[in-house]
C-alpha positions in Angstrom: 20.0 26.1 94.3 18.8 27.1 90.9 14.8 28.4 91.1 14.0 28.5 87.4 13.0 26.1 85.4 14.9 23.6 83.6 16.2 24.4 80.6 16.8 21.3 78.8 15.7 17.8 79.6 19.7 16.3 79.6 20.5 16.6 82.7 18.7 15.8 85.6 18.8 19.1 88.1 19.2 17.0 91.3 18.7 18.3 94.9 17.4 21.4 93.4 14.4 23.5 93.9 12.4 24.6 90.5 10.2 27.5 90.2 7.3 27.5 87.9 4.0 25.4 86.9 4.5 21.8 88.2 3.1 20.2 85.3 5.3 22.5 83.3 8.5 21.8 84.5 7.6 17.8 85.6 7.2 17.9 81.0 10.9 19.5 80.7 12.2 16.9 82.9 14.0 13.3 81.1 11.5 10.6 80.7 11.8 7.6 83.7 14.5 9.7 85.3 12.6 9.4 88.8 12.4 6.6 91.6 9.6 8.3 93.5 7.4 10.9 93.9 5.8 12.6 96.8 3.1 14.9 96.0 1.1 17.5 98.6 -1.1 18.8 96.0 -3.9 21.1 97.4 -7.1 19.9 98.5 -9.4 22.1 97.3 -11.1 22.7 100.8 -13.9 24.6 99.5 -13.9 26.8 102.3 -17.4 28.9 103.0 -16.2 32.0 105.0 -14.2 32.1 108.3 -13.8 30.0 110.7 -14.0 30.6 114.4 -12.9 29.0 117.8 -15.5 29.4 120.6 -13.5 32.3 122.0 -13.9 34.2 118.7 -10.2 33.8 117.8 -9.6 32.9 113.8 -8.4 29.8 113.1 -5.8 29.8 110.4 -7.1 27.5 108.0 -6.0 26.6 104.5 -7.7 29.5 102.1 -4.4 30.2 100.0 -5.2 31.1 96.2 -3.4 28.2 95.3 -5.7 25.8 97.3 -9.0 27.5 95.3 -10.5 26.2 91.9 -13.3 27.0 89.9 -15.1 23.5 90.0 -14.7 20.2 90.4 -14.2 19.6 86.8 -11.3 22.3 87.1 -9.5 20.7 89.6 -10.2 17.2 88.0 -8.4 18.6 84.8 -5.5 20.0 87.0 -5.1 16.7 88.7 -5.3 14.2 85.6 -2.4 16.6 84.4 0.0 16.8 86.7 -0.5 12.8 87.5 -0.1 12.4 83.7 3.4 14.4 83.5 4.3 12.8 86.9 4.1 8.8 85.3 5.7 9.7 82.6 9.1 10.8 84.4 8.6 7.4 87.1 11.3 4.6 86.1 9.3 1.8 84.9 9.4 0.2 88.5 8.5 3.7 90.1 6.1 4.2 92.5 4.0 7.3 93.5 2.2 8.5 97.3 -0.3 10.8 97.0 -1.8 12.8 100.1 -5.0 14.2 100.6 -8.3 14.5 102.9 -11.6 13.3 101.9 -12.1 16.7 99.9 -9.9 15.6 97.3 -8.3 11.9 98.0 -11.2 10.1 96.2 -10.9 11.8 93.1 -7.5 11.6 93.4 -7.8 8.3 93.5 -10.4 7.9 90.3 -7.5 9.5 88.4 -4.4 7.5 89.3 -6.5 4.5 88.2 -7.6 5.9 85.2 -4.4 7.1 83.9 -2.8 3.8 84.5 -1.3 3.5 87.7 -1.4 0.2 89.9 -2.7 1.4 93.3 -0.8 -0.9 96.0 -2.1 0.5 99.4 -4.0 3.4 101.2 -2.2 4.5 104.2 -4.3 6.5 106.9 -2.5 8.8 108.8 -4.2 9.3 112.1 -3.0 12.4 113.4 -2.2 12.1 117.0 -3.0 15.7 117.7 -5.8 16.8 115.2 -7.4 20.4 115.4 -10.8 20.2 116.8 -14.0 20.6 115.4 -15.2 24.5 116.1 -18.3 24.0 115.0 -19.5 20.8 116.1 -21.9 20.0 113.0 -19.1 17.1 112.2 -16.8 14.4 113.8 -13.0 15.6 114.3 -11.1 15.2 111.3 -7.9 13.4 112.8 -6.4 12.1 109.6 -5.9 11.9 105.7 -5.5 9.5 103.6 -2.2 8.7 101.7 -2.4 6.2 98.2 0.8 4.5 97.2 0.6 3.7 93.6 3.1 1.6 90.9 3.6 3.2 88.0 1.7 0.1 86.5 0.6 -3.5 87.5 3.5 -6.0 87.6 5.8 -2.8 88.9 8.6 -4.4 90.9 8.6 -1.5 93.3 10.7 -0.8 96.6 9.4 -1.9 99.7 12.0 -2.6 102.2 9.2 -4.1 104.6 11.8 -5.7 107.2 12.9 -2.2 107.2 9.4 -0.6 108.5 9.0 -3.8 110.7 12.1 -2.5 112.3 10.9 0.6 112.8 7.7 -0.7 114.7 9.6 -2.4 117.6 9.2 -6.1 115.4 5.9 -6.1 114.8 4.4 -6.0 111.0 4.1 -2.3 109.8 0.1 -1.3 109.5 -1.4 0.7 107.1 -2.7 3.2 110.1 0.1 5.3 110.8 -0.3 7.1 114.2 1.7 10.7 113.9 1.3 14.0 115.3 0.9 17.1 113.2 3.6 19.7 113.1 3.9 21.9 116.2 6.7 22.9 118.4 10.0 24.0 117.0 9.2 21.7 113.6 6.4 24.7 112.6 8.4 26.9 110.2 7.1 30.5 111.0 8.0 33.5 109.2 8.8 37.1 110.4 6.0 37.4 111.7 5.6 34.2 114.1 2.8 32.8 111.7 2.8 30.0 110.3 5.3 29.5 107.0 3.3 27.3 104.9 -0.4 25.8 106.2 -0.2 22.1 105.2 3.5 21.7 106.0 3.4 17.9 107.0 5.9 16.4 109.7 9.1 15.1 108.9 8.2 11.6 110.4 6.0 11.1 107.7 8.3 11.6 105.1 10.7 9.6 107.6 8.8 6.3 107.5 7.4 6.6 103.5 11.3 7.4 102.0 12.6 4.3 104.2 10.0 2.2 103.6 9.7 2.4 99.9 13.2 4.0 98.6 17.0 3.2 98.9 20.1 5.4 99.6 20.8 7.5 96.3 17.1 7.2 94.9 15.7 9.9 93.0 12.7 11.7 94.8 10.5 14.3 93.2 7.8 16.7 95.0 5.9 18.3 92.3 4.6 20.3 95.3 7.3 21.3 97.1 6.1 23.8 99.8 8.6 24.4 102.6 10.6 21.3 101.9 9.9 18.2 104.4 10.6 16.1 101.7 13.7 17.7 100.5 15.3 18.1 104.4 14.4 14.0 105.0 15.8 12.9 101.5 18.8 15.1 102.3 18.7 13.2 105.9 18.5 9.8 104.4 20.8 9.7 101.8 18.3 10.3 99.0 18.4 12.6 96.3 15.5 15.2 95.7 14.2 17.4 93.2 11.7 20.1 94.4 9.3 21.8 92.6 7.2 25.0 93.7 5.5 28.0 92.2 5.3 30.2 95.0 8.8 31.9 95.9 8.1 32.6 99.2 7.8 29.0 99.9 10.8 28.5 98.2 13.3 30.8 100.1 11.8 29.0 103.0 12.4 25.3 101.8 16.0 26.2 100.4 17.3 27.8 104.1 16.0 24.6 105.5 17.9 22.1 103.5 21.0 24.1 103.6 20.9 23.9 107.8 20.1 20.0 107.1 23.1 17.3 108.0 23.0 13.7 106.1 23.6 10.9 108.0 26.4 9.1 107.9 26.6 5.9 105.4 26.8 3.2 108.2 23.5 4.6 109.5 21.8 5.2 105.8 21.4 1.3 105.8 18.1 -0.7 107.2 17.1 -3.9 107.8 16.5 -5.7 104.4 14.0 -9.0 103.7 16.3 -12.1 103.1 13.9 -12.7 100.1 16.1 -10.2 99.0 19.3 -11.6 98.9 20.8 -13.9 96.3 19.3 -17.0 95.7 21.6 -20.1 96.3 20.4 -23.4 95.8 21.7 -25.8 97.8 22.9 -28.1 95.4 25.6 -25.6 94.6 26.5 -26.3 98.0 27.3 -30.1 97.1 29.0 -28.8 93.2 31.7 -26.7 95.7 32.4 -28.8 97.8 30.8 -27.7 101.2 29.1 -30.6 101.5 29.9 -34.3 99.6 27.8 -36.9 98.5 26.8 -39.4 100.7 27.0 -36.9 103.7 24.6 -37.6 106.7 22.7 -34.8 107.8 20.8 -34.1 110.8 17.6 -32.3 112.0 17.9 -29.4 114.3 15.9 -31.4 117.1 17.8 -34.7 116.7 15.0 -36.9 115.6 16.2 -37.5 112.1 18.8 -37.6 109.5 19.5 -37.4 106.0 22.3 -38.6 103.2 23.2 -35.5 100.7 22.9 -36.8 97.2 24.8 -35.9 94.1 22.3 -33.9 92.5 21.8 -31.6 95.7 18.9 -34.1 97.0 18.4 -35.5 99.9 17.4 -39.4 100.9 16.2 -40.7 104.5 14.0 -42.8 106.3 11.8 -44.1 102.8 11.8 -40.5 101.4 13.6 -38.2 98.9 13.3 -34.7 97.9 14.8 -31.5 98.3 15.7 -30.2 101.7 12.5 -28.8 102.3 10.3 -31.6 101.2 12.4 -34.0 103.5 12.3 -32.2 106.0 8.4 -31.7 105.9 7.8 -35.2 105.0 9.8 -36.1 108.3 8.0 -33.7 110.5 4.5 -34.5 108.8 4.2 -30.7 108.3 2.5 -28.8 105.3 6.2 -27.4 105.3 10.1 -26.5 106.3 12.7 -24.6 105.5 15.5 -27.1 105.0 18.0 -24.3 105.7 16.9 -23.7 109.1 16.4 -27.3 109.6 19.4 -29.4 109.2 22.8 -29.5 110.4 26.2 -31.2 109.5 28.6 -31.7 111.8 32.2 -30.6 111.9 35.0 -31.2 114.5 32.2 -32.9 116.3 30.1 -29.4 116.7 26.7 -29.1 114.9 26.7 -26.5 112.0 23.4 -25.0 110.4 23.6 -25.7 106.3 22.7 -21.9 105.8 26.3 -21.0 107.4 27.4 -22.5 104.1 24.9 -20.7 102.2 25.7 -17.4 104.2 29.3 -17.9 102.9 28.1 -18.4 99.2 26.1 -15.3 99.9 29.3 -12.9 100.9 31.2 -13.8 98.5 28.7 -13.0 95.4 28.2 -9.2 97.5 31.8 -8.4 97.7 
């Protein structure tokens, strides 16, 4: 993988780890070039001195140089910056997560706002396995906060929410995710046995935000790269990734991961998609092919009522006319249906769902 910084803005240096400033080499990069971005950026923790469990051991808390600044008005510059330089490379139906604690998330926050962004949803991530509270002057800080951001109002951004309803046995995805922090074999540790990076995040997280809001062959940047978790699960999932990360001690670490990392197969890239997503076929096209002729009696699922098809792709019964759905609700006395669950035609004396015909219509427009 190539470390330096781009060179020229014609190509786009996919699945690649960049070395330099972020902001930097985010404004070398091609305009709208990028689906998504991830970004880690530090927190400015404002740590007072060293911190202690109650046997005296030191904890090993986040006091990098790269996590210290000057001021807030310091890191407010650095952060309306880089979250300038990162709209400008998102496609115009991009979208943005940002990760932080209550340190920095609110400002955070102020800024994506101000420079334009749409924000569509903050995300808690409660961390199943949070690192006490030493000193016992606060509550337990068991989470951080995650804001996921269009690259402007009106954005018609990925969510592939059947997808993440999927992935939560069924039931509607929540915006408290319930995770546990990296420990175990998913630490990285270098040569030493300490930890490789201090805020390396787990790969579930990056799991659940790249399949619920990106699509096999996406473009994904980390302007904060660290030890690559974003890079290893966009390699996993089919995605591609550009990384980008000052410090090259992090980035030896993040390039031997990737390289040890296996994509999955393109059968099990795919998820679950929203049938709002799929072609739109109204069902008088039905009665131009064919499928269905004029004059056609239909019948309700339940076998209380019936319907003739009309020319125009209408339907008349029982004093009432209308589209599928409005006959349908209109026979129910219901606020509403959905006609194509709700009648049936019958063939070779079997009843037959009208969405098998649109199903049909469906295929052929996706092959």
């Amino acid at each position: 993988m190539n470390k330096t910084m781009v060179k020229s803005a014609a190509a786009l240096p996919l699945n690649t780890i960049l070395g330099g400033d972020c902001i930097e080499v985010m404004n070398s990069l091609p305009a709208e070039s990028v689906d998504l971005i991830f970004a880690d950026p530090p927190y400015n923790l404002q740590l007072k001195g060293q911190l202690h469990r109650p046997d005296n051991s030191k904890v090993d808390a986040v006091d990098d140089h790269w996590d210290q600044f000057a001021s807030f008005a310091a890191y407010d510059k650095f952060t309306k910056a880089w979250l300038k330089a990162a709209r400008r490379l998102l496609k115009p139906n991009g979208a943005i997560w940002v990760i932080g604690s209550y340190h920095n998330i609110f400002r955070v926050g102020s800024a994506l706002q101000d420079q334009g962004y749409w924000i569509l949803n903050d995300v808690v991530w409660r961390k199943s396995n949070p690192m006490p509270n030493f000193r016992g002057k606060r509550f337990t800080n068991a989470h951080e906060t995650m804001i996921w951001a269009s690259k402007a109002e009106g954005g018609k951004y990925t969510f592939n929410y059947e997808a993440l309803k999927a992935l939560n046995e069924g039931i509607q995805m929540r915006s408290d995710w319930v995770l546990p922090i990296c420990t175990g074999h998913e630490r990285i540790k270098d040569e030493t046995g300490a930890k490789a990076h201090p805020t390396q995040k787990p790969e579930s997280l990056l799991h659940r935000i790249l399949v619920g809001s990106t699509n096999p062959g996406d473009v994904v940047l980390d302007p904060f790269f660290g030890t690559g978790t974003t890079g290893a699960v966009a390699k996993m999932l089919g995605r591609e990734f550009i990384g980008i990360e000052r410090e090259a001690a992090y980035r030896e670490v993040a390039e031997t991961r990737i390289a040890a990392v296996r994509k999955y197969d393109r059968d099990a890239l795919q998820v679950s998609t929203s049938k709002r997503a799929e072609p739109r076929v109204p069902f008088g096209q039905l009665v131009e092919r064919g499928m269905l002729r004029p004059g056609e009696q239909l019948l309700s699922m339940n076998g209380r009522h019936k319907a003739k098809v009309r020319a125009d792709g209408t339907l008349i019964g029982d004093d009432v006319k209308g589209s599928i759905h409005q006959v349908g609700a209109k026979l129910e006395n219901a606020p509403s249906c959905n006609g194509w669950t709700y009648w049936c035609f019958k063939r070779d004396g079997k009843m037959v769902p009208i969405d098998v015909l649109r199903q049909q219509i469906r295929a052929e427009m996706q092959a």
